[in-house]
Structures are given as C-alpha cells and as structure tokens.
C-alpha positions, 0 to 999 in steps of 0.5 A: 849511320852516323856512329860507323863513320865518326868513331866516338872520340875518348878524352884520355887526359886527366878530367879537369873542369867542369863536365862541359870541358871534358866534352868540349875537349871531345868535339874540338879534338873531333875538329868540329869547330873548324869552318866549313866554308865549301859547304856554306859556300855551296848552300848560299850559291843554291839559295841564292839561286832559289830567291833570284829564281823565285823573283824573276818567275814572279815577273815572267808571270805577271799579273795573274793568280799564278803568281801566288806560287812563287809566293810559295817559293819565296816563303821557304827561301825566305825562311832558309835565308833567315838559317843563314843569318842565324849561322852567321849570327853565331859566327858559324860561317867564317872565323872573324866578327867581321865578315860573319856581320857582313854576310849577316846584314846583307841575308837578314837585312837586304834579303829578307827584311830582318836586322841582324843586330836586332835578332843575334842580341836578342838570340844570344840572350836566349841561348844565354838563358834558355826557358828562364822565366825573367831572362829568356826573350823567347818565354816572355811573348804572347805565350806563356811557358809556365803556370805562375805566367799563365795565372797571371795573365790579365785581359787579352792576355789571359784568353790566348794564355787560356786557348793557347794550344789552339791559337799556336798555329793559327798566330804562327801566320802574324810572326813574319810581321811581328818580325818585321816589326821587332826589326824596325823598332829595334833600329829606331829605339835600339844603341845598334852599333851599325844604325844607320846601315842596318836601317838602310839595307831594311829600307832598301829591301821594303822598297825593292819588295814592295816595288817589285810586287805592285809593279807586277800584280794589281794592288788586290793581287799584291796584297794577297802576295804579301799575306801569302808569302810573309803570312808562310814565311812567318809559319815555317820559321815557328813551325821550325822553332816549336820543337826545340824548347816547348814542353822541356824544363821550364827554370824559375827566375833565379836559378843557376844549374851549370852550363851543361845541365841547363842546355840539355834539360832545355832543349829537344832534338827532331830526329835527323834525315837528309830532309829534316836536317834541310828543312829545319836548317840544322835546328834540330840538333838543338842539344848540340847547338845549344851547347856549342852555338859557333859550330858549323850547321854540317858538323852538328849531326857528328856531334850528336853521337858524341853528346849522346853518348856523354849525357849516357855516361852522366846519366843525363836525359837526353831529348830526341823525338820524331817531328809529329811527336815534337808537336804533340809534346809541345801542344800538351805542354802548352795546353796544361799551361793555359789551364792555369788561366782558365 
C-alpha cells in the first residue's frame, strides 16, 4: 500500500491561509512537485516505440484485413500520446514553458493531429472552472450536465439531451474527429500565439497519415482503417474522461466556493492499480490532479493519501470509486438529467 511507503507528512508550522495552503505545504514538503524526467523520459521511449512499431506493422502488412489490427494498436497509442501532451500541458514534464510546448506540439500536433495550443487553453478553463455551468468548456458541448440545460434544449439538441445516457457511448466514436475538427478551427479562427507552427506540424501529420494509409491499403481498406483507428481512438480518450466529473456537483454560474472545495466536490477518482493507473494515464487521480495540475503523472498515487487524509480531517468528501461504478454513476446521472427534456 501506498500509506506504508509514503509515511503521512504533518504541517508543523502555524496554519496560515487558506486551507489549500496548508495542504499544498504538505505535498510540496513531501517533494511531489519535483520533475520526474527519468520516469517521463522512459514513458515517452515506450510510446514511441509502440506508435513507430504499430506504423511499420501496417506496411509490413500490407493491403490486407490484417491491417485492422494495427489500427487497434494505434488507437491506444493514439490516446497514451494525447496523456502526454496533456502532462505537457500542464508543465508536468520539464520546468520551463518552453520546452513543455516543444514536447507538446511535437506529441499533440506532429504525432497525433491535435493542437496543443488549442486543448491547454481550452483545458485550463476547464480546471479553472470545473462543472461550472457558463464557464466550464467541457459541460457546454452536446451533453448537458444540469436540468435547467436539459430544459432548455431545442431541436436536435433536446433529443440527445432526452436519450443522453444511451447515446454517451455510441457519440464517444465521432469524438477523435470532433477533436480534430476543434483543432484546425482553433488554428484557423483562434490568436494562437505559435499559428503558423501549430497549423504546419497538424498538416504535416494529416499528410504523412493520410500518405501512409492509402498508400499501403486499397481506398475502401483505408477508409475502414481510418473510422477504425480515429472511430477507438476517439472512445478511449471519453471512456478515459467519463469517470472524472460526470454526476459530481454541478455549480450554477456565479457561484464562487474556494478553491479546495470546488476541486474536490467536482472531481471522482477510479481506484488505483498498476493497470488502471496505465490505462487512464494517471487521470484517475482526478482529485489530486485537479488540485495540484503541474504535478508530475507518477507522484499523484503519493499524493493520494495525503489529501485523503486532509479532506478526512476537514470533513470534506472525498470521491473514489471502482471504474464499472464510475460509469454507472455518471450514466444515472446523465439520464436524470435527460428527463428534464423529455
């Protein structure tokens, strides 16, 4: 267990601030906000590895059905890339903007097709905000997350908010290409302040992807490659988001409760394993990411037990449940909403 090697670490000195100070005092004296670059470093060799691997199977393959499983490969790769940059994002990987963007661009960009300029603004809003009806990016798209938006819902609009609960999965398929589609608007339309680079290395991923695929597989074999390996790709990462903040407290617009109390109420954890912790890139220590964003991916399961243990000396809830029960939760939730506009 996590508690026999990371003793708890006491604040002896006097309580100053908010709450959130004395708790961050905790987790910086524990040295959990220190860069991890060997373990980032070692991640990124074995996803790299995985992404080239899963390219040159396709062509060894060749224009044959077989060719679907690599699409399986690069869907999961796809979506462990996009953990990276999101780490990146966050300034989790090195201690300077600079070279957090550079690792960013050239994972969310190059590799995968989607702007890293584009997703840390909108995600920062997010994490600024999260489950704040007005100003959370992530409860105003095609589902709603409270009954007033359910009610008010018009058209096409109203019928997924009414059958929500059973079209979350089947819509997680279109989400690699909304991605992708969010990501070239944002380059067009958006002041990005590295435009031109960003635009350029997503260009030059659709081109090398795009080359690649119909040069190795017949047209209808490449099509069928690419709703494959985007239609998972888009799954993974939603099947990875759903847990975090689907049925939590929902805030109305407006309202302000402190910074500890909006990150915790807001946010569900999945209950660590070596397979959980890999699969769902660290995201399931959502508490604690959302509490300390910059903290290195392997540090949060040591912080866990920290801000267990302070939300249990503040009578504060503290969300952790099973994956399964995870999805259960946020269905329920999701379909008492959709009654609203039924």
């Amino acid at each position: 267990m996590v508690q026999a090697r990371l003793p708890m670490v006491r604040d002896t000195a006097p309580i100053r601030g908010s709450e959130y100070a004395v708790l961050l005092r905790r987790v910086r004296q524990a040295g959990l906000l220190d860069r991890r670059l060997r373990a980032y470093g070692v991640r990124t060799a074995i996803t790299a590895a995985v992404y080239f691997g899963g390219w040159a199977a396709l062509i060894a393959i060749g224009d044959s059905w077989w060719a679907l499983a690599p699409a399986l490969v690069l869907a999961a790769v796809f979506s462990q890339i996009a953990f990276l940059g999101h780490d990146a994002g966050h300034r989790q990987i090195f201690g300077t903007r600079r070279a957090n963007y550079v690792y960013g661009v050239i994972a969310g960009n190059l590799a995968i097709g989607l702007s890293i300029g584009w997703w840390t603004s909108n995600h920062n809003r997010h994490h600024a905000h999260p489950n704040t009806e007005g100003a959370d990016p992530d409860v105003s798209g095609i589902l709603a997350h409270s009954g007033e938006r359910a009610a008010t819902g018009k058209g096409w609009r109203r019928f997924i908010f009414r059958y929500q609960a059973w079209l979350f999965f089947p819509l997680l398929l279109l989400e690699g290409g909304s991605l992708h589609f969010s990501s070239v608007r944002a380059v067009v339309k958006w002041p990005l302040r590295h435009r031109f680079w960003e635009g350029a290395l997503l260009a030059a991923h659709a081109a090398g992807y795009l080359a690649t695929v119909f040069l190795v597989l017949s047209p209808v074999k490449a099509l069928v490659f690419i709703a494959v390996q985007q239609g998972l790709f888009g799954f993974y990462m939603g099947c990875t988001f759903a847990p975090n903040h689907k049925g939590m407290e929902v805030f109305e617009e407006g309202e302000d409760p402190d910074f500890l109390r909006r990150q915790v109420l807001s946010s569900r954890n999945v209950r660590p394993s070596a397979l959980t912790d890999t699969a769902m890139g660290g995201l399931n220590y959502q508490i604690e990411h959302h509490l300390f964003p910059s903290m290195p991916r392997p540090s949060l399961r040591h912080a866990r037990p920290i801000v267990m243990d302070f939300c249990a000396e503040r009578g504060l809830p503290y969300a952790e449940t099973s994956l399964l029960d995870s999805y259960a939760q946020a269905l329920k939730h999701l379909d008492a909403v959709g009654q609203h506009a039924r």
